[in-house]
N, C-alpha and C positions, 0 to 999 in steps of 0.2 A: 232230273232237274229238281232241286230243294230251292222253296222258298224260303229266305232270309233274312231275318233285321238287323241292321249295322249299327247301333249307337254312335254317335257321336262324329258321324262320317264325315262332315265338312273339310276336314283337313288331316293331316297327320296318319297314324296308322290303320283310323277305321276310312279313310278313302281308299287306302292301298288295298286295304282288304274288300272293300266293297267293287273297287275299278275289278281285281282278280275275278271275283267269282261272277261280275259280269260277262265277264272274258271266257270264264268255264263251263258258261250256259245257262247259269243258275238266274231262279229270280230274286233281285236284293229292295229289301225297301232302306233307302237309306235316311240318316236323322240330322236334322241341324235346330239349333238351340232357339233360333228366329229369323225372322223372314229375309233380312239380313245375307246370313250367313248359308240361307236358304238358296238363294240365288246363285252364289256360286258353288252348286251343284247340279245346274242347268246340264253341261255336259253327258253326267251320269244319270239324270232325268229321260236328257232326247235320244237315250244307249234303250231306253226301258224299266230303269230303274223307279221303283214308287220312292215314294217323298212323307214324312212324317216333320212336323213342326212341336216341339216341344221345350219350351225352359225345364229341366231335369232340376233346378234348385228349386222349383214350384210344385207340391204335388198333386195340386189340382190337375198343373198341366201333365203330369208321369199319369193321373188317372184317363186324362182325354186323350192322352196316345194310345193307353192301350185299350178303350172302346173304342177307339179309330181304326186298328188291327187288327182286333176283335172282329168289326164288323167287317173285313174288307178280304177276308177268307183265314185260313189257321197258315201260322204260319210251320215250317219243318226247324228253324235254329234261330239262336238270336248271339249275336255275339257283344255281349256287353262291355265296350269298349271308352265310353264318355267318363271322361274324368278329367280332374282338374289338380293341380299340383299343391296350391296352396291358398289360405283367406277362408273367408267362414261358408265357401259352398264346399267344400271340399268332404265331407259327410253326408248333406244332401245328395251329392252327385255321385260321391263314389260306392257311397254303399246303400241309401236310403233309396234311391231310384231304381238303380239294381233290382233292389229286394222286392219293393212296388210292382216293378214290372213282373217279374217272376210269380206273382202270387197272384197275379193280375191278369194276365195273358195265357188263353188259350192253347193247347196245342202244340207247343216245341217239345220233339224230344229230344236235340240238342241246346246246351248250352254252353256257353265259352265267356268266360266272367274276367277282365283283363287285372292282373295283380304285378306285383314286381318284387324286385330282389330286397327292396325297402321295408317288407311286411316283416321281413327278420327282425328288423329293430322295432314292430310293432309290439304294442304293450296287450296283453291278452286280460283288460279287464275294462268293464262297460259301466264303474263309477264312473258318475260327473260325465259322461259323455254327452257332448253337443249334438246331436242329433239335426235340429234345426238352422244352427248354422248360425247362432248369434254372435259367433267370437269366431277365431281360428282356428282348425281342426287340426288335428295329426296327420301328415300323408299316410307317417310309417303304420300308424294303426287302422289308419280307412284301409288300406291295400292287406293288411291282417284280418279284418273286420269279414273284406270281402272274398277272399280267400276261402276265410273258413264257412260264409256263406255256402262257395259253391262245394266244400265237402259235404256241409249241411243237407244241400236238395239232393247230393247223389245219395246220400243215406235214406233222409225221405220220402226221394220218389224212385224205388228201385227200378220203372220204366225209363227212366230219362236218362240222358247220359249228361253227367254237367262236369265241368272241370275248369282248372283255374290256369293263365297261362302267364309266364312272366314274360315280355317278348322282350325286353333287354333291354342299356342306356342306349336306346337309338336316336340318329339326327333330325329328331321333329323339330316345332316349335315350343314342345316340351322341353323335349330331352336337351335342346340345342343343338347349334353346329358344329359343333369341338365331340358330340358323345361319339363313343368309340365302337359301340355295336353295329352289327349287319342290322342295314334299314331294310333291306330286301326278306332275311330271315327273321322281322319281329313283328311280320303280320302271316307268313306260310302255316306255322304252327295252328291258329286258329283258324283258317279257311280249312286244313286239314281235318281240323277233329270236326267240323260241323259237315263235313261233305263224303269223308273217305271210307269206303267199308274195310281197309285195313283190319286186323284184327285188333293192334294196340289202339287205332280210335274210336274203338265202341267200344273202349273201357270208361269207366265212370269215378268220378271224386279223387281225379288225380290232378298235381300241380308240374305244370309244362316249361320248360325251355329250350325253345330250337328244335322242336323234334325230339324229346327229350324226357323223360319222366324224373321229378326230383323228389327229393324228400322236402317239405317245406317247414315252418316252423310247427316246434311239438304241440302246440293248442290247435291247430286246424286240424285233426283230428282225434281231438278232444271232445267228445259226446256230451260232455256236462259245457264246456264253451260254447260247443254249436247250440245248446239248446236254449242257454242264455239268451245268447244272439239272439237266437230266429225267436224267444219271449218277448224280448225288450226291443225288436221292430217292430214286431205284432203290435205292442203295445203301443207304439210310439204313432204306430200310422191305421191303428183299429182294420188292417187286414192279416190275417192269418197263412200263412206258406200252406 
């Protein structure tokens, strides 16, 4: 049994992933944005499930999540799954919090960082980047941004296993009800790599579809991009990966 943290669990694909590894034994702490949104995860609470409250556009509050984790035992994965599609959280949430937590937290040696087919058309450079959230972000570049994040920590932490997954246009509240991917197959690929001793899932700083290994855009694995990156959040939020 691994313990586990779900970002952004309330709905959509980090519930599916979180109800799953419920189901599979495992223990899951699941996340919702406030109190709110807290509540309707009652069910996966009275299942066993722990509970973490955290606005991810706040980084006060990404800091008092994870001394709340921190103090409440280590965990074994996190699967970083909170994000937001478009408007000006869209860099605090998709990459800024991310990277927070990851530098922040204890303990995982897996990680699973959620990215998408979008990061292709992401721009591989970090002028003028919003960081804060004063204006409107790029999806295509936060899902680029965070991508090359997780090549970044499997490079850095040759103990950890982290890797990027794209689970497809599935029927969320994101994606919509018209997307055309398997909603069943765009949460398995990550319960997989954070739980299965397979031999392809304790591989590290690779980009997933479906079960899947892909080639992703040519700067996410780019040593001189990642190292940018992981400079300019260091800088930006005075913790260091």
């Amino acid at each position: 049994m691994s313990r586990i943290r779900v970002t952004g669990s309330a709905d959509g694909l980090g519930r599916y992933a979180a109800q799953a590894l419920l189901s599979g034994g495992h223990e899951v702490v699941v996340h919702a944005r406030n109190r709110e949104r807290a509540s309707g995860l009652g069910p996966l609470v009275d299942r066993g499930a722990g509970l973490v409250v955290g606005d991810f556009t706040d980084r006060d509050a990404v800091r008092r999540v994870a001394d709340e984790l921190n103090g409440s035992g280590p965990l074994d994965a996190v699967i970083h799954n909170a994000g937001v599609w478009s408007g000006p959280a869209v860099m605090p949430v998709n990459v800024v919090a991310p990277y927070l937590l990851t530098s922040l937290l204890r303990g995982p040696r897996r990680l699973v960082y959620l990215s998408s087919g979008s990061h292709y058309g992401g721009r591989p450079s970090l002028e003028g980047v919003d960081w804060r959230g004063a204006g409107a972000g790029s999806y295509a570049d936060s899902k680029l941004f965070v991508t090359a994040l997780a090549a970044a920590v499997a490079r850095l932490r040759p103990g950890v296993l982290s890797n990027a997954v794209d689970p497809g246009w599935v029927p969320t509240k994101m994606g919509g009800p018209n997307a055309p991917d398997d909603l069943e197959l765009g949460h398995r690929t990550q319960e997989w790599l954070v739980t299965s001793d397979d031999p392809e899932a304790l591989t590290s700083g690779g980009y997933w579809y479906h079960g899947r290994r892909r080639q992703p855009h040519g700067a996410v694995h780019d040593e001189g991009f990642q190292n940018r990156l992981v400079g300019a959040l260091a800088e930006e939020t005075g913790s260091a990966l």
